[in-house]
C-alpha positions in Angstrom: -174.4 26.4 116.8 -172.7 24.8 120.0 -174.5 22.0 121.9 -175.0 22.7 125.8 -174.9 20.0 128.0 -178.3 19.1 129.8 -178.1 20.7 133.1 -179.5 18.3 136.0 -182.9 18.5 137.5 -181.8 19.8 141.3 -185.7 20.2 141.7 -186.9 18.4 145.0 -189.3 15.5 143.5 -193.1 16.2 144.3 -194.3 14.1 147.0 -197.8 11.5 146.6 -200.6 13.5 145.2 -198.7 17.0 145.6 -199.2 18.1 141.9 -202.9 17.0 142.1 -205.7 19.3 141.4 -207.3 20.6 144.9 -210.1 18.3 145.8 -209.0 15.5 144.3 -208.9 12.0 146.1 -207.6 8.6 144.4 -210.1 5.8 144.6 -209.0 2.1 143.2 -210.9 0.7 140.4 -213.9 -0.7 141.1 -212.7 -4.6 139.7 -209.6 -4.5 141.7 -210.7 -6.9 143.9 -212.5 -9.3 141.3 -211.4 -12.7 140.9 -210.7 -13.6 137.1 -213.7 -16.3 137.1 -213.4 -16.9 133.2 -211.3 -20.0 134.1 -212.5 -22.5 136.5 -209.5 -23.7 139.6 -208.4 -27.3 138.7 -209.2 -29.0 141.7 -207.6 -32.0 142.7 -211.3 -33.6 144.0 -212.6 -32.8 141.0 -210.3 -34.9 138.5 -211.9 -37.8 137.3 -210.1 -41.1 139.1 -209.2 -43.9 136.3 -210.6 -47.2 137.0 -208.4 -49.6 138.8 -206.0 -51.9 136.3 -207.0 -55.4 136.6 -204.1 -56.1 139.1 -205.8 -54.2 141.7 -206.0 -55.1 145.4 -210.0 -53.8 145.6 -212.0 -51.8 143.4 -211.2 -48.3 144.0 -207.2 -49.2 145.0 -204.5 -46.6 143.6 -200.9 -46.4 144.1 -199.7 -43.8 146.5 -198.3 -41.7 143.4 -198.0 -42.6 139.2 -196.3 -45.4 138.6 -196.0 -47.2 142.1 -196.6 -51.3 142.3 -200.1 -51.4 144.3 -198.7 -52.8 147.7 -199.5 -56.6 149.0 -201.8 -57.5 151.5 -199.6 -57.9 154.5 -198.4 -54.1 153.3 -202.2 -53.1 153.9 -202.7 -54.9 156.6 -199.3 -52.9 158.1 -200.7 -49.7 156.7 -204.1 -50.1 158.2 -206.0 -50.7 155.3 -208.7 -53.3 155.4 -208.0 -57.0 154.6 -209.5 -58.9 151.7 -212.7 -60.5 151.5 -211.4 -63.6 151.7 -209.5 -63.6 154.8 -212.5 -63.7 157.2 -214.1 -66.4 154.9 -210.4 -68.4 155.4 -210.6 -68.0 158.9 -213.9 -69.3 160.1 -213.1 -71.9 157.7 -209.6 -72.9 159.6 -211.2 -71.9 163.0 -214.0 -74.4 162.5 -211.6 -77.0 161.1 -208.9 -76.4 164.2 -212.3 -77.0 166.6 -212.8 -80.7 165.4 -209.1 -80.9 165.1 -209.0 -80.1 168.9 -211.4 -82.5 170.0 -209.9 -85.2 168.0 -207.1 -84.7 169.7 -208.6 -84.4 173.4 -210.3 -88.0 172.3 -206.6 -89.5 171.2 -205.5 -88.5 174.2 -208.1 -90.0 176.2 -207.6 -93.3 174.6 -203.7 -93.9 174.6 -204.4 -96.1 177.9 -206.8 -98.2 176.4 -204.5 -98.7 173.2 -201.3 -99.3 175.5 -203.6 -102.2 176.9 -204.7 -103.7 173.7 -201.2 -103.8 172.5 -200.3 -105.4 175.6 -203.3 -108.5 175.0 -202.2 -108.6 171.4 -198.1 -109.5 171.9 -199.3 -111.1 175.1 -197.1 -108.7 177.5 -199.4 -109.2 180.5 -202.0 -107.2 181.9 -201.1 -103.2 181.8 -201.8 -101.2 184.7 -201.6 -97.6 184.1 -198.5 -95.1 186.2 -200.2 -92.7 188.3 -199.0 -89.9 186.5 -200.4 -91.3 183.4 -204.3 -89.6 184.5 -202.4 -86.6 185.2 -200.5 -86.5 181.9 -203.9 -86.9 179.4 -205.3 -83.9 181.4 -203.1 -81.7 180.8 -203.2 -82.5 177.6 -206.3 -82.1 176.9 -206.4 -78.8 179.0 -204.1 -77.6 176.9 -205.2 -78.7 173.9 -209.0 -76.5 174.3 -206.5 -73.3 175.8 -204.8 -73.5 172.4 -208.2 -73.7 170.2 -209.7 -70.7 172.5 -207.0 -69.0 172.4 -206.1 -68.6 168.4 -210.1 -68.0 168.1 -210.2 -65.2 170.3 -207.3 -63.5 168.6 -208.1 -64.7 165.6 -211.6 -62.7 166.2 -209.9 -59.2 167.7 -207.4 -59.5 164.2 -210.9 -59.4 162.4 -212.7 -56.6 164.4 -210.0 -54.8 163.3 -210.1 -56.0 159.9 -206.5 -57.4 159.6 -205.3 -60.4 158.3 -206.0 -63.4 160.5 -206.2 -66.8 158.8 -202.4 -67.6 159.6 -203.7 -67.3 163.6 -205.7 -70.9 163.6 -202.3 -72.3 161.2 -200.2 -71.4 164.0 -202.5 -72.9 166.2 -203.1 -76.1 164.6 -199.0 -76.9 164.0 -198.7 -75.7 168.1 -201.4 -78.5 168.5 -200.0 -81.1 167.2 -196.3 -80.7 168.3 -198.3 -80.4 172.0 -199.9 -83.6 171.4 -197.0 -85.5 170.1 -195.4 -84.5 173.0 -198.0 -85.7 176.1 -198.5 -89.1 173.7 -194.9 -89.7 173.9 -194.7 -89.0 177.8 -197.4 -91.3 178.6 -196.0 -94.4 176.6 -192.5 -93.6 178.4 -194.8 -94.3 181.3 -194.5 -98.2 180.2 -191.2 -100.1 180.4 -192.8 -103.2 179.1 -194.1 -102.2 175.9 -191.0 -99.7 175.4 -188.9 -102.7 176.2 -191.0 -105.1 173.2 -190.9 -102.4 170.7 -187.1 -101.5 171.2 -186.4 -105.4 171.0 -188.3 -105.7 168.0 -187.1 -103.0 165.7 -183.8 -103.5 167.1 -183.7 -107.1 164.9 -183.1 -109.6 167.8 -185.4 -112.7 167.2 -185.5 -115.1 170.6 -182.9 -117.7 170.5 -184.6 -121.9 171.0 -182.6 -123.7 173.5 -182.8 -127.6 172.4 
């Protein structure tokens, strides 16, 4: 008994539905199309957020993925993200504070004449009459001095409309202030030769010499 090689299939293959029974017509099963419902989509919306660790900014805070340090509140403030509660608290706080502060200073300026002639009755240095430029001088000052105030509050208020930090605003403005004021005090005692000339003599050491 001899084995005979297989001889190939030379037959042309039958085309889509040739070999099918006349009158047939292939129709897809009627649950193609059904979605496999016996397990729910896991929705992001629908996992259950942790609570907020203890170190949180605000309730509700969450790192912007696992693991992340929650971000300070300059970094929200950058971001967009609301300030804290307590910075408008702060701020009306400082802003009221930096109004008395302003007056105070308007009223020191106001008064350095009457002090330069008090200190001219007490070391007996003469009657002081005021430089013309002295007037001029104290109101500027104190021009500037309610420019300063008005202006920190007004930005101080448009930093929280937009809910940003703004407590360091009336800081800024106070330190501004006081350098200001330093400044027009200093340029109206320069005004007086006499008392600049006592004062210089006196810290200086020199004690009058008595002629016999």
């Amino acid at each position: 008994m001899t084995d005979q090689e297989p001889r190939p299939d030379d037959r042309p293959r039958p085309q889509f539905g040739e070999l099918a029974p006349p009158g047939w017509v292939w129709h897809p099963p009627a649950d193609a199309d059904r979605l496999d419902t016996s397990r729910p989509l896991e929705r992001e919306d629908d996992a259950v957020t942790p609570p907020a660790p203890a170190g949180a900014p605000y309730p509700g805070a969450r790192p912007p993925y696992p693991g992340a340090p929650y971000p300070s509140a300059g970094e929200r403030a950058r971001a967009g993200q609301p300030a804290p509660t307590w910075n408008l608290t702060l701020t009306i706080l400082l802003a009221v504070f930096g109004f008395f502060g302003m007056l105070y200073s308007i009223a020191t300026l106001q008064a350095i004449p009457a002090s330069m002639q008090l200190l001219h009755s007490t070391n007996g240095l003469g009657d002081y009459t005021p430089a013309p430029v002295v007037g001029t001088l104290v109101l500027i000052g104190s021009i500037l001095m309610g420019v300063i105030w008005a202006a920190s509050a007004g930005l101080a208020a448009l930093l929280l409309v937009r809910r940003r930090l703004a407590f360091w605003v009336p800081l800024v403005a106070g330190i501004v202030a006081m350098v200001v004021l330093l400044i027009f005090a200093g340029a109206v005692l320069a005004t007086d030769p006499v008392l600049l000339g006592f004062y210089s003599g006196t810290s200086g050491g020199t004690t009058p010499t008595q002629t016999p």
